[in-house]
C-alpha positions as CSV (number, residue, x, y, z in Angstrom):
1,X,-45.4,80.2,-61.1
2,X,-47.9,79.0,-58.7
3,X,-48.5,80.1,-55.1
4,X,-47.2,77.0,-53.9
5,X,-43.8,77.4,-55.7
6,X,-43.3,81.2,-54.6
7,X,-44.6,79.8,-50.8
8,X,-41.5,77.2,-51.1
9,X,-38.6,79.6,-53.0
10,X,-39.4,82.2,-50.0
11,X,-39.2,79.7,-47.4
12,X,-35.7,78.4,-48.4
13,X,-34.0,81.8,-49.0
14,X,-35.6,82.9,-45.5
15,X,-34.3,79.8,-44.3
16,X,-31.0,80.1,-45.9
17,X,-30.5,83.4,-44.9
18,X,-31.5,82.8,-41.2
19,X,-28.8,80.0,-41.0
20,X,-26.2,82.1,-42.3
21,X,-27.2,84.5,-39.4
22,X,-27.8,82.4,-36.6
23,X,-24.2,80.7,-35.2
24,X,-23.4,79.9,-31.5
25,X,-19.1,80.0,-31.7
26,X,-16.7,78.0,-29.6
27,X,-15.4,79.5,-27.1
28,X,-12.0,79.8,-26.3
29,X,-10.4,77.1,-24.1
30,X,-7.3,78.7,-23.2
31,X,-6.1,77.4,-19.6
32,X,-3.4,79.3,-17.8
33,X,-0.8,76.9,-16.9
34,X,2.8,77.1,-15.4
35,X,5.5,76.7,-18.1
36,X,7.4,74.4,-16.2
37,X,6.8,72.2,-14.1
38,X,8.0,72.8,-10.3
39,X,9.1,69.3,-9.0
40,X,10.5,68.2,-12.0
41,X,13.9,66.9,-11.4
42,X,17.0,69.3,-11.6
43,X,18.7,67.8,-14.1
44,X,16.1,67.1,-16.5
45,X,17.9,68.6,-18.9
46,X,20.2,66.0,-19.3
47,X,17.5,64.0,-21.5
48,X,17.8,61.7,-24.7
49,X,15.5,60.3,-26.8
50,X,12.2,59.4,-25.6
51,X,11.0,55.7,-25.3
52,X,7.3,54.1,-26.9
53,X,5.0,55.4,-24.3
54,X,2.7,53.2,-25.0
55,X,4.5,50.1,-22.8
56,X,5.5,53.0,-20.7
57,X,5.4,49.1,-18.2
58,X,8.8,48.1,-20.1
59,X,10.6,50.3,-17.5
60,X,10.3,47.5,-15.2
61,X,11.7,45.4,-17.6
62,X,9.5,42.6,-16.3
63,X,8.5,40.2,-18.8
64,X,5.6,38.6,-16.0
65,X,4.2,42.3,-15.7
66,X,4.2,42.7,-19.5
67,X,2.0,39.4,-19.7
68,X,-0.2,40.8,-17.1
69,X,-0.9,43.5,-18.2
70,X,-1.5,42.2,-22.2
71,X,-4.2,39.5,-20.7
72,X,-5.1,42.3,-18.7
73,X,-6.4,44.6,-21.4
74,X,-8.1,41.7,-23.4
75,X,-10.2,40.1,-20.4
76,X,-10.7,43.0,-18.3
77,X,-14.7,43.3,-17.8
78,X,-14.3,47.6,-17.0
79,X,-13.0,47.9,-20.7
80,X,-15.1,46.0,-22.4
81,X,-17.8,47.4,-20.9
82,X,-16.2,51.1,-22.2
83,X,-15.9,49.0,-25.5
84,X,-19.3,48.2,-25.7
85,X,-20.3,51.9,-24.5
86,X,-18.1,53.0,-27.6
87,X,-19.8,50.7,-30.0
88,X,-23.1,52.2,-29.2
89,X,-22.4,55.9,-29.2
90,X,-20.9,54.8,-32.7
91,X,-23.9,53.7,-33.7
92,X,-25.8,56.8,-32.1
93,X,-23.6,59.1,-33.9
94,X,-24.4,57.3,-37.1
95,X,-28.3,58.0,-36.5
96,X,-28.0,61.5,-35.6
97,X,-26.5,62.4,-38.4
98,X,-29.8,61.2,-40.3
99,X,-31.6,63.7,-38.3
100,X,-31.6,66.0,-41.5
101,X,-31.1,63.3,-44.0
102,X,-34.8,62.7,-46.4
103,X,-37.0,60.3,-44.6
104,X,-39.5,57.7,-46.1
105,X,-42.4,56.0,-44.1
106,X,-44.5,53.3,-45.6
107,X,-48.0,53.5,-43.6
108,X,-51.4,51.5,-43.7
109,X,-54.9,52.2,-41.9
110,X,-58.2,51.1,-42.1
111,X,-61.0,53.8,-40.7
112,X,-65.3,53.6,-41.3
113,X,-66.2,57.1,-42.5
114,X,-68.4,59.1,-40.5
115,X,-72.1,58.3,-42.4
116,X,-71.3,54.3,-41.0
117,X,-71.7,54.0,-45.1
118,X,-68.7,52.5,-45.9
119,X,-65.2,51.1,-44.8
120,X,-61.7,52.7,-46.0
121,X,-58.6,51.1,-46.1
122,X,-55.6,53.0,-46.7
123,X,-51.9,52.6,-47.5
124,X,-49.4,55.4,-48.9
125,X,-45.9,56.6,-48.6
126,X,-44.9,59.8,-46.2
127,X,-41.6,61.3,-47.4
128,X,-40.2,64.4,-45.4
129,X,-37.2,66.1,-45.4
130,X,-36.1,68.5,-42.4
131,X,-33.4,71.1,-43.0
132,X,-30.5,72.4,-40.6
133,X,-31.0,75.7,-40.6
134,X,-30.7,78.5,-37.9
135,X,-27.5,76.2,-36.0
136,X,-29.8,73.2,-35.4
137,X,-27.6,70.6,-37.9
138,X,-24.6,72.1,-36.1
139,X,-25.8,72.0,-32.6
140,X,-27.0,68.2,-33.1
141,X,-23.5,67.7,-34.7
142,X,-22.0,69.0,-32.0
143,X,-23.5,67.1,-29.2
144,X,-23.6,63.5,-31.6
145,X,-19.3,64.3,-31.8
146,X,-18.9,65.2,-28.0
147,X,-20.8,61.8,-27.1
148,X,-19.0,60.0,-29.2
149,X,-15.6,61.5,-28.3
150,X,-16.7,60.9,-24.5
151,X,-17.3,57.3,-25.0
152,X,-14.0,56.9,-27.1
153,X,-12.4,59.0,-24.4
154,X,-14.0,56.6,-21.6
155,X,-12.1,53.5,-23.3
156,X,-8.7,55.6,-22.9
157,X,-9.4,56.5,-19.4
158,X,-10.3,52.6,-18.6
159,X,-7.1,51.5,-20.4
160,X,-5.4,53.8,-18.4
161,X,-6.7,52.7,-15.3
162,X,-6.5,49.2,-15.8
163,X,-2.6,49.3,-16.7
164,X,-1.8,51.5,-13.3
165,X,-3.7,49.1,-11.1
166,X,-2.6,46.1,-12.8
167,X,1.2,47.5,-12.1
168,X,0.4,48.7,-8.9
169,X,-1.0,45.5,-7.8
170,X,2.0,43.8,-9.3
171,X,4.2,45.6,-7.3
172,X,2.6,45.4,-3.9
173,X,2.4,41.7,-4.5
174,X,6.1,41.2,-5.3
175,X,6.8,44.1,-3.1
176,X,5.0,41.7,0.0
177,X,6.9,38.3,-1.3
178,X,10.3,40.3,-0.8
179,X,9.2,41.7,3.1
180,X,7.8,38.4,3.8
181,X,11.7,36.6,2.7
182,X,13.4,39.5,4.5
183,X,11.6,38.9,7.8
184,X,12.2,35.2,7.6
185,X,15.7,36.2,7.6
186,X,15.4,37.8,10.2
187,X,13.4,35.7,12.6
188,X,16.0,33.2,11.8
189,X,19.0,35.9,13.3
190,X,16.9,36.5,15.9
191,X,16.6,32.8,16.9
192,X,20.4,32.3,16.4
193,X,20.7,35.5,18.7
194,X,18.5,34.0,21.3
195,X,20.4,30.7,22.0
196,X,23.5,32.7,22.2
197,X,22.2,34.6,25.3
198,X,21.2,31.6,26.8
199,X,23.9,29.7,26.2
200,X,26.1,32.8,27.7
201,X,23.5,32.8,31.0
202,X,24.2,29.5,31.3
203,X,27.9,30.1,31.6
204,X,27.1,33.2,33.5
205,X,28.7,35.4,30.7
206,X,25.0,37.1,30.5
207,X,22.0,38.1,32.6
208,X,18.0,36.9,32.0
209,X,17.5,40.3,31.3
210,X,19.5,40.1,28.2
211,X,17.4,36.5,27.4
212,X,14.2,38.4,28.4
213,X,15.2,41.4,25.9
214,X,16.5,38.8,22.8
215,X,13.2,36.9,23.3
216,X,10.8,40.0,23.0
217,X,13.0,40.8,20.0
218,X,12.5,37.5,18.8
219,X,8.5,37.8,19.4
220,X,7.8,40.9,17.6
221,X,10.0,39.4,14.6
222,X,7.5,36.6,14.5
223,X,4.5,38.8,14.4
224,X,5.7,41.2,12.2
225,X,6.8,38.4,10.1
226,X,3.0,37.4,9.9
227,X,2.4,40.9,8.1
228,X,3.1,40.1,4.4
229,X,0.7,37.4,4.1
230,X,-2.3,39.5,4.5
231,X,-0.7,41.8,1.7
232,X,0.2,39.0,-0.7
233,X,-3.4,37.4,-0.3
234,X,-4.7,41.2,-1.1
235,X,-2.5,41.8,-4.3
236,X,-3.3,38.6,-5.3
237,X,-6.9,39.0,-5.3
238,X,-7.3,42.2,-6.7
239,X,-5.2,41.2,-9.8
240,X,-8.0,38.2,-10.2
241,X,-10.5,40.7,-10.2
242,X,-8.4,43.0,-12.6
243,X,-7.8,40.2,-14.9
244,X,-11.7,38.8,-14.6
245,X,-10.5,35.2,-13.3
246,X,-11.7,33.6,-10.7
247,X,-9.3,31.8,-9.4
248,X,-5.5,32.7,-8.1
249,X,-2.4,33.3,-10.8
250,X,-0.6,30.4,-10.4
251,X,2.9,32.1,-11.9
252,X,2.7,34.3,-8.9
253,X,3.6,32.4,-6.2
254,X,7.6,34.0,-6.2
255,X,9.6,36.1,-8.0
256,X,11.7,39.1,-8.0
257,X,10.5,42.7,-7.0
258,X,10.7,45.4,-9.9
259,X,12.9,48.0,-10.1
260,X,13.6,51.1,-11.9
261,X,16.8,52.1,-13.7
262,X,17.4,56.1,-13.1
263,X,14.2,57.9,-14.8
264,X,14.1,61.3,-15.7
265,X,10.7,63.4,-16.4
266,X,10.4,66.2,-19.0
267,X,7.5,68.0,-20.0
268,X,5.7,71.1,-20.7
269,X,2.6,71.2,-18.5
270,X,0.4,72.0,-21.2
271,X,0.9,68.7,-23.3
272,X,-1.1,67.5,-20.2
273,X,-3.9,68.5,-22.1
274,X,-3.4,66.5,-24.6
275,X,-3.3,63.5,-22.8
276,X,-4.9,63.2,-19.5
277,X,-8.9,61.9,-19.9
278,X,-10.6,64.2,-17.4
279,X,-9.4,67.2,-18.6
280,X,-10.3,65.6,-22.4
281,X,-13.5,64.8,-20.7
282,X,-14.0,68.5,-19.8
283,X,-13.2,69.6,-23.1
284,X,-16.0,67.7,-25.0
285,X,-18.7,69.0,-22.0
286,X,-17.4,72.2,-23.4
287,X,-18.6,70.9,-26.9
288,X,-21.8,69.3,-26.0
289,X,-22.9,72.5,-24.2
290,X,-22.1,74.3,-27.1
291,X,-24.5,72.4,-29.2
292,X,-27.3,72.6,-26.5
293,X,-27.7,75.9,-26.9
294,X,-27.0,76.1,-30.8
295,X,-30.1,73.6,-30.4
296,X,-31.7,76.2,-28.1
297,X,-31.5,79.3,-30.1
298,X,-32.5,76.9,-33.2
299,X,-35.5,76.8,-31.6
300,X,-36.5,80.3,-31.7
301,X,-36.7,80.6,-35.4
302,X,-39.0,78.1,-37.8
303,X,-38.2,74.7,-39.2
304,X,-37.8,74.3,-42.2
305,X,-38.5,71.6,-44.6
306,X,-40.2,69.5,-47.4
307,X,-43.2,66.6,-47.1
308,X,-45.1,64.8,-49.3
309,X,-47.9,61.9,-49.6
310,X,-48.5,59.3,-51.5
311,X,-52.1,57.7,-50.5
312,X,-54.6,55.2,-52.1
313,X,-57.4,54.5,-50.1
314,X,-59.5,51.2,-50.8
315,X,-63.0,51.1,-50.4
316,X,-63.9,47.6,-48.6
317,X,-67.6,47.3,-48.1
318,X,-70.3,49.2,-49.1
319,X,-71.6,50.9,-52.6
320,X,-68.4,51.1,-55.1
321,X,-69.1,53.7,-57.6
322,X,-65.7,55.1,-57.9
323,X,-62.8,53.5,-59.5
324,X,-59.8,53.6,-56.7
325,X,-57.0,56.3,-57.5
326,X,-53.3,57.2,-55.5
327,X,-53.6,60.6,-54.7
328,X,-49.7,62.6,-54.8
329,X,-49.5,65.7,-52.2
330,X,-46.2,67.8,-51.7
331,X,-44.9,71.2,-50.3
332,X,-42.7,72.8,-47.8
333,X,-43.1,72.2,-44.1
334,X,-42.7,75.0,-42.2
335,X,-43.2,74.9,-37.6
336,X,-43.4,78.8,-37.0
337,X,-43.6,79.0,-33.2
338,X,-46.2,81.7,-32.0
339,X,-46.7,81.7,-28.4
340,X,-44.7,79.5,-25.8
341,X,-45.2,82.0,-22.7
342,X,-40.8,82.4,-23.4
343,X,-40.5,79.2,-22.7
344,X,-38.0,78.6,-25.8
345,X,-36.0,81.7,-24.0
346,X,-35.8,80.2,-20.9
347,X,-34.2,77.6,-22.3
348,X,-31.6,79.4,-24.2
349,X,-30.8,80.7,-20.9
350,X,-30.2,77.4,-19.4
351,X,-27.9,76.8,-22.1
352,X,-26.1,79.9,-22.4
353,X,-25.5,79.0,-18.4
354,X,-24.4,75.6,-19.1
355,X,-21.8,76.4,-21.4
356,X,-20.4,79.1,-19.5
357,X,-20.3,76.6,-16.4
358,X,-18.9,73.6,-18.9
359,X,-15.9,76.4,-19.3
360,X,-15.6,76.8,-15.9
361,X,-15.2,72.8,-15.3
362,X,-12.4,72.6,-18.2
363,X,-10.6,74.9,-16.3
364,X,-10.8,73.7,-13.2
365,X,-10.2,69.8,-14.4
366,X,-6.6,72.0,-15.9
367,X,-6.1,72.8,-12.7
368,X,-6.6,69.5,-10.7
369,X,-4.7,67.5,-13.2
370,X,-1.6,70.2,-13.1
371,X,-1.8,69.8,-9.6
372,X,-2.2,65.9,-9.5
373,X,1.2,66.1,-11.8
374,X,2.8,68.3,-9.2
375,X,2.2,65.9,-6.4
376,X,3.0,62.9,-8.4
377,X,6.2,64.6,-9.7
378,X,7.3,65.6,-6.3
379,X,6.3,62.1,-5.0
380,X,8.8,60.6,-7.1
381,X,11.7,62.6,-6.7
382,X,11.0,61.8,-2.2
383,X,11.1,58.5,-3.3
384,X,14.0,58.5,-5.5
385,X,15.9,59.8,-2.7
386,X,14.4,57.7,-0.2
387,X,15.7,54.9,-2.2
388,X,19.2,56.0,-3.2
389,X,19.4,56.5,0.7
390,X,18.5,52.7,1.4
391,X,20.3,51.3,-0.9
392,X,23.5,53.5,1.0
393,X,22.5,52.1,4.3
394,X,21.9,48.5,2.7
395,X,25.8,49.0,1.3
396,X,27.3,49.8,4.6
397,X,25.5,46.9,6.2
398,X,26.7,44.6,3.7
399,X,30.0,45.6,4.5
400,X,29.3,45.3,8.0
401,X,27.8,41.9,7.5
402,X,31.3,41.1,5.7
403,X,33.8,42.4,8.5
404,X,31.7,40.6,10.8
405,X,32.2,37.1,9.2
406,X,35.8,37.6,8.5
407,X,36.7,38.8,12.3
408,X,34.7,35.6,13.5
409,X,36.9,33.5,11.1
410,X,40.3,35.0,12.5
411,X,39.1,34.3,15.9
412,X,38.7,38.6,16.7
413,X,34.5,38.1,17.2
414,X,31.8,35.3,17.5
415,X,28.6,34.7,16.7
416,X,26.9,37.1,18.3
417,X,28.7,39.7,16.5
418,X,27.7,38.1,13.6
419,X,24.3,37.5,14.4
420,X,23.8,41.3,14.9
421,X,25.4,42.1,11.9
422,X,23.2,39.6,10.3
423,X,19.8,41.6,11.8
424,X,21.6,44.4,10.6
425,X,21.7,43.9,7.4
426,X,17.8,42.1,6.7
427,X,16.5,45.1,8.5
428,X,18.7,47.4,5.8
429,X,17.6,45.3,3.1
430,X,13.7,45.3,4.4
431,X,14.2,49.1,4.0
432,X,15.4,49.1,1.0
433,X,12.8,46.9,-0.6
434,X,9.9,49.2,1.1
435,X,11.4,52.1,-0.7
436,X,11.8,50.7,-4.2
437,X,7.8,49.7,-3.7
438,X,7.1,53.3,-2.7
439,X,9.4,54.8,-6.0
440,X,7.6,52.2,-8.2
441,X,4.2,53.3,-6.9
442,X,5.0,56.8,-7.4
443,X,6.6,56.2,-11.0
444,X,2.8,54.4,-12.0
445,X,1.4,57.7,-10.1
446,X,3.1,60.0,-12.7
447,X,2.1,57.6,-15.7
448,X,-1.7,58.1,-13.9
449,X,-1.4,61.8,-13.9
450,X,-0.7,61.9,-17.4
451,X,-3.5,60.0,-18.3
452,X,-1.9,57.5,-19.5
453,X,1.4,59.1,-21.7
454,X,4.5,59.6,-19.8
455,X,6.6,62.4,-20.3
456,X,10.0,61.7,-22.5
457,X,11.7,60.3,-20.4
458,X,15.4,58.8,-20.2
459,X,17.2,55.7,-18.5
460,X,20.9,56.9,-17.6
């Protein structure tokens, strides 16, 4: 066996052995997280079977907002450019994991030698093949899956985005076209009420302080009457921009507001890991940092690998007294680092730090998303109550409302009587469409929280 051979042999079982030796482990990821949640609803327990969370939307059961949200995801320019990212890292992926994969390079070059006797023009074949050892194939693994898994994780996150502002924008907008009906209503009560106390003034049944009183009410009903439009021109817009047109919906101009049937939330907070993208996010810095410094400590120990030539050289010009020949070469490769000044340590430091920070930020993106579920949870059950509240008060004015028409039919009130019933009852209704808006708003929050998977959930 020649020295060559034993050179190569030793390299590969030093090499072998040092990657055996040299591994930079996960480290744990456990997060410390409540095992319920606090401001879930009371009787949660009371749940059935839980609906496709992926049209989490159906809850409205809206078939306009389904449409919406359909075009939404297909000509929204935020997720295809997360679509294009993914197609890249993809193809980034794909190329590092060539990094230790044999490599062939076809080369020419034309170089005078020295004496100024002769000219040389070359072309061979460079083959070389780098090996993994010492972590580096896993480190470079490591980082080429975390961006990948990133970018793929991006896409999620811009879905998840998309479909809550899309709702959200949905809602204000129909939420708006219902204030802006309401307050017609009542402008119109108002005006009714305002002839009344003049016609009573001019019988002397009424003072011009009651006129002067019914027309300031009448005034501020205009101008707050005036409100909605602003709003509806706002929702409007910003589902153009969400759905990447130009110019305004056209099957937007009316409809009915959404509503929700009774929802109920169950979930352990730790599935929250599983779904929400900034914590995922987190998790795969975790991973990347991880192969940074399996990269680092690569560093400190020799690569390893195999090269070899293929070259024919040409003589061009001058005297040709030797046939031309291709000339074969091949061996190990072998980088020993020697003297860096520690910079190669330094750098594992840096690493080492960056991981242990990484861990740091995946448990304090844990943290901020359990607490972003808190809010949102307790958000929803206000609301809820809000609503159920409103909807009492709405009742009672409706009967109100009803009273007051049949008295005025039997003679036992007039149209005043009515007329304030009638305010009565807009302004209960007004209140009741502000609060199913706010309990929509926080249902799409606790979608949002969840990054994007809603707890099972139930409609009773």
């Amino acid at each position: 066996m020649n020295t060559r051979c034993k050179i190569l042999i030793a390299a590969m079982a030093g090499g072998a052995l040092g990657a055996c030796a040299v591994h930079t482990p996960l480290p744990d990821l456990h997060a410390d997280v409540p095992a319920h949640w606090r401001n879930a609803a009371a009787d949660a327990g009371k749940l059935g079977p839980a609906p496709d969370l992926d049209t989490w939307w159906h809850a409205f059961n809206d078939p306009q907002l389904d449409a919406l949200i359909q075009r939404a995801l297909t000509q929204n320019l935020s997720v295809q450019q997360a679509t294009l990212r993914l197609r890249g890292a993809r193809a980034l992926q794909h190329r590092s994991g060539t990094q230790f994969m044999p490599q062939v390079t076809f080369h020419t070059f034309a170089e005078p030698d020295p004496a100024a006797t002769t000219n040389y023009y070359e072309i061979g074949f460079d083959a070389q093949w780098e090996f993994g050892f010492f972590g580096r194939g896993l480190g470079n693994a490591r980082v080429a899956a975390a961006e990948l898994q990133s970018a793929e994780t991006g896409v999620t996150a811009a879905r998840v985005s998309l479909i809550a502002e899309v709702a959200r924008s949905y809602v204000d907008l129909r939420a708006a076209q219902a204030r802006a009906a309401t307050l017609d209503r009542i402008v119109t009560w108002r005006e009714q009420d305002l002839d009344i106390a003049r016609t009573r003034l001019h019988l002397r049944l009424a003072s011009q302080d009651d006129v002067d009183k019914r027309a300031g009410e009448l005034a501020q009903a205009r101008a707050d009457a005036a409100e909605p439009a602003e709003a509806i021109a706002q929702a409007q817009q910003a589902l153009d921009v969400l759905l990447a047109e130009p110019q305004p919906e056209p099957g937007l101009a009316t409809g009915p507001q959404p509503s929700l049937a009774d929802v109920h939330f169950a979930q352990t907070p730790a599935d929250l890991l599983r779904t929400r993208p900034e914590i995922r996010q987190a998790e795969l810095g975790v991973l990347r940092a991880a192969g940074e410094l399996g990269i680092a400590r690569a560093d400190l120990w020799p690569k390893l690998g195999l090269g070899g030539t293929l070259i024919s050289a040409t003589r061009l010009n001058g005297d040709v007294d030797k046939p031309n020949k291709a000339i074969p070469s091949a061996g190990p490769m072998i980088d020993i680092p020697l003297l860096d000044w520690g910079a190669r340590h330094d750098m594992v430091k840096a690493r080492d730090a960056g991981l242990e920070a990484a861990v740091l930020g995946y448990r304090q993106a844990v943290l901020e998303g359990v607490a972003e579920a808190e809010g949102a949870l307790a958000a929803w059950q206000r609301n809820r109550t809000r609503e159920a509240a409103a909807q009492a008060q709405l009742t009672l004015a409706d009967a109100a409302q009803a009273r007051a028409q049949t008295l005025q039919r039997i003679g036992l009130a007039d149209t005043a009587d009515r007329a304030q019933a009638g305010i009565a009852q807009a302004q209960a209704q007004l209140q009741v469409s502000i609060a199913q808006r706010d309990a929509a708003i926080a249902f799409i929050a606790v979608y949002k929280s969840f990054g994007g998977t809603l707890p099972p959930l139930a409609m009773q």
